[in-house]
C-alpha positions, 0 to 999 in steps of 0.5 A: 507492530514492529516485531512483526514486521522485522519477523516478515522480512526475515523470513523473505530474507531468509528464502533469498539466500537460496537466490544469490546472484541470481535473479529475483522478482521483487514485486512478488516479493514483495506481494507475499511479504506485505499480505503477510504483515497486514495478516499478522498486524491487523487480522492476528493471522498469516498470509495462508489464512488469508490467502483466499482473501487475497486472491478473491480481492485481486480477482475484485480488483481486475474487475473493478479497475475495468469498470471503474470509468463506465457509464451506466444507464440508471435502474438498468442493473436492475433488468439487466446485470453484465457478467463483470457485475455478476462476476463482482457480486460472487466474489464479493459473497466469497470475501464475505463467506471468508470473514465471517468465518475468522470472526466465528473462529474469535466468537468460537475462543470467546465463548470456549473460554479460550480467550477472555476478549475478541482481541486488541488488534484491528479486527478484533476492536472490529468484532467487538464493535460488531458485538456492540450492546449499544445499537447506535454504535454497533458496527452492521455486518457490511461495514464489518466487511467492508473495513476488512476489506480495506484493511487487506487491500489498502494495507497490502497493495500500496506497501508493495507497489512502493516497495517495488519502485523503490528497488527499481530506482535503487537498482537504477541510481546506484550511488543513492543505493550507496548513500541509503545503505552507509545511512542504515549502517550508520544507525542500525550497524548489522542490528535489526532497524528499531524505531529509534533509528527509523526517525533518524533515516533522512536519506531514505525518507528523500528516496521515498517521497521522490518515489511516492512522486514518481510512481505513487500507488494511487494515481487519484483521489475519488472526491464527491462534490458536496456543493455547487464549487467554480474550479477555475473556469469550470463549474462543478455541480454538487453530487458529481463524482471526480478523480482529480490525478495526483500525477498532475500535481507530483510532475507539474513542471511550474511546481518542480521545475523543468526535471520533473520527471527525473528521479531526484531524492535531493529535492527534498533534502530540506523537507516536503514544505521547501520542496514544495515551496510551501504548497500543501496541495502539491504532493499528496501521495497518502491525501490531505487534511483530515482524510489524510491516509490513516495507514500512512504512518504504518507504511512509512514504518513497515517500507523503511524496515523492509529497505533497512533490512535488504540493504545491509545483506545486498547490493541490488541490480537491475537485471536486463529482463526488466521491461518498463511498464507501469500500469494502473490497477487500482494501485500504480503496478509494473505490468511485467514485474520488477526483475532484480539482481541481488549479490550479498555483501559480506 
């Protein structure tokens, strides 16, 4: 998937030329640039055949991020749906109507002969398992769904939030920008970033994880209680729904010590286990254990490329029309943008 990545980012690289000096909104940036990569590594596609996908799933989002702490009355949706939840169930039709055409579009190679599988990537092991002769393992058409919808959101959302408070701080700390840029010069020279060198990015892997316990994307990880537990001195009956907040753990002045909400890439000089002093649960920005982020990897990997990539071409400026103000929408998202000054380096 690394081609594909390298390929995306040249490609916005190449827009920014146009843009030198001036100012530049990264977030939406990096917006187009993320839908662009999940487009073309898990769906075989581009952005602009999965822009309505993307634009019926942002629209979701609003919507369920409005929603999301509201209490029901049971049975009541039934008599009675608000125009929020009808709102949902039309998009939710839409997305829906949208991937069932791009598997008609992978059926449609298939049987004209065009193509001799579905295809190896994530959708088309997603479309073979949909075809499945074996009923137990076959995958339903909601499931299908589903796990597309995920992919496209999951895979798009959470890079391009981290990727854009990774500028912002960069823009704002400029000796660490200084730092990650000798780092990525030190190992790729003016050469595309390739995954040999990705492991070896020490400096930028700190920027990240400090980042990650800044401004994470996600602010919380929904949990169903599956037998009646203690917490402490709260009981948790069994089938509750809870949203324990990441942010608690990640700026817990007793777990990272009195400048907790400083940005200080150096406290993991040593690695996340002394950073954390060997408490597994005190940093979980892709989760933990066996429901760890499948995609964690990938987004380490696609981050590290982008940031790899702008640092050997610019030097990155916060521009005074920036205005602080971070806002949860199912992802961590800077409620105004993230403006930048870009100036090249050669």
């Amino acid at each position: 998937m690394t081609p594909a990545m390298i390929t995306s980012v040249e490609t916005m690289l190449e827009k920014w030329k146009g843009q030198e000096g001036q100012e530049i909104e990264v977030f939406q940036e990096f917006r187009l640039l993320t839908s662009e990569v999940i487009s073309k590594t898990a769906f075989g596609s581009s952005y602009l055949e999965g822009e309505k996908i993307f634009a019926l799933l942002y629209k979701l989002k609003i919507l369920v991020s409005r929603n999301m702490s509201k209490t029901t009355i049971p049975f009541i949706n039934k008599l009675w749906k608000s125009a929020d939840l009808l709102e949902c169930e039309k998009l939710a039709k839409g997305i829906q109507d949208c991937v069932m055409k791009i598997v008609k579009k992978r059926e449609d190679q298939v049987v004209n002969g065009e193509a001799d599988s579905f295809g190896n990537d994530f959708f088309g092991l997603l479309v073979n398992a949909f075809h499945d002769l074996d009923e137990k393992n076959r995958l339903s058409l909601e499931d299908l769904v589903d796990e597309c919808k995920t992919f496209y959101i999951a895979g798009q959302e959470t890079v391009n939030s981290l990727l854009g408070w990774i500028v912002l701080h960069l823009a704002i700390y400029g000796d660490w920008q200084e730092k990650a840029r000798r780092e990525v010069i030190d190992i790729f020279g003016n050469q595309n970033p390739h995954l040999e060198g990705i492991t070896k990015l020490k400096t930028m892997t700190m920027i990240i994880n400090e980042t990650l316990r800044l401004y994470g994307p996600s602010n919380g990880l929904a949990r169903t209680v599956a037998r009646e537990v203690q917490l402490g001195k709260l009981v948790l009956p069994a089938k509750l729904d809870i949203l324990p907040l990441n942010i608690g753990l990640h700026r817990d002045p007793h777990l990272w010590g009195d400048n907790v909400h400083l940005f200080k890439p150096e406290r993991f000089a040593d690695g996340i286990a002394k950073a954390t002093n060997y408490t597994a649960a005190a940093f979980l920005p892709f989760g933990l254990g066996p429901r760890s982020c499948v995609g964690m990897t990938f987004a380490s990997i696609e981050t590290k490329i982008a940031l790899s990539m702008i640092l050997q071409r610019y030097t990155i400026t916060l521009s005074p029309a920036y205005v602080h103000s971070p806002i949860l929408i199912l992802t961590v998202r800077p409620q105004h943008g993230i403006q930048v000054i870009i100036e090249p380096l050669h």
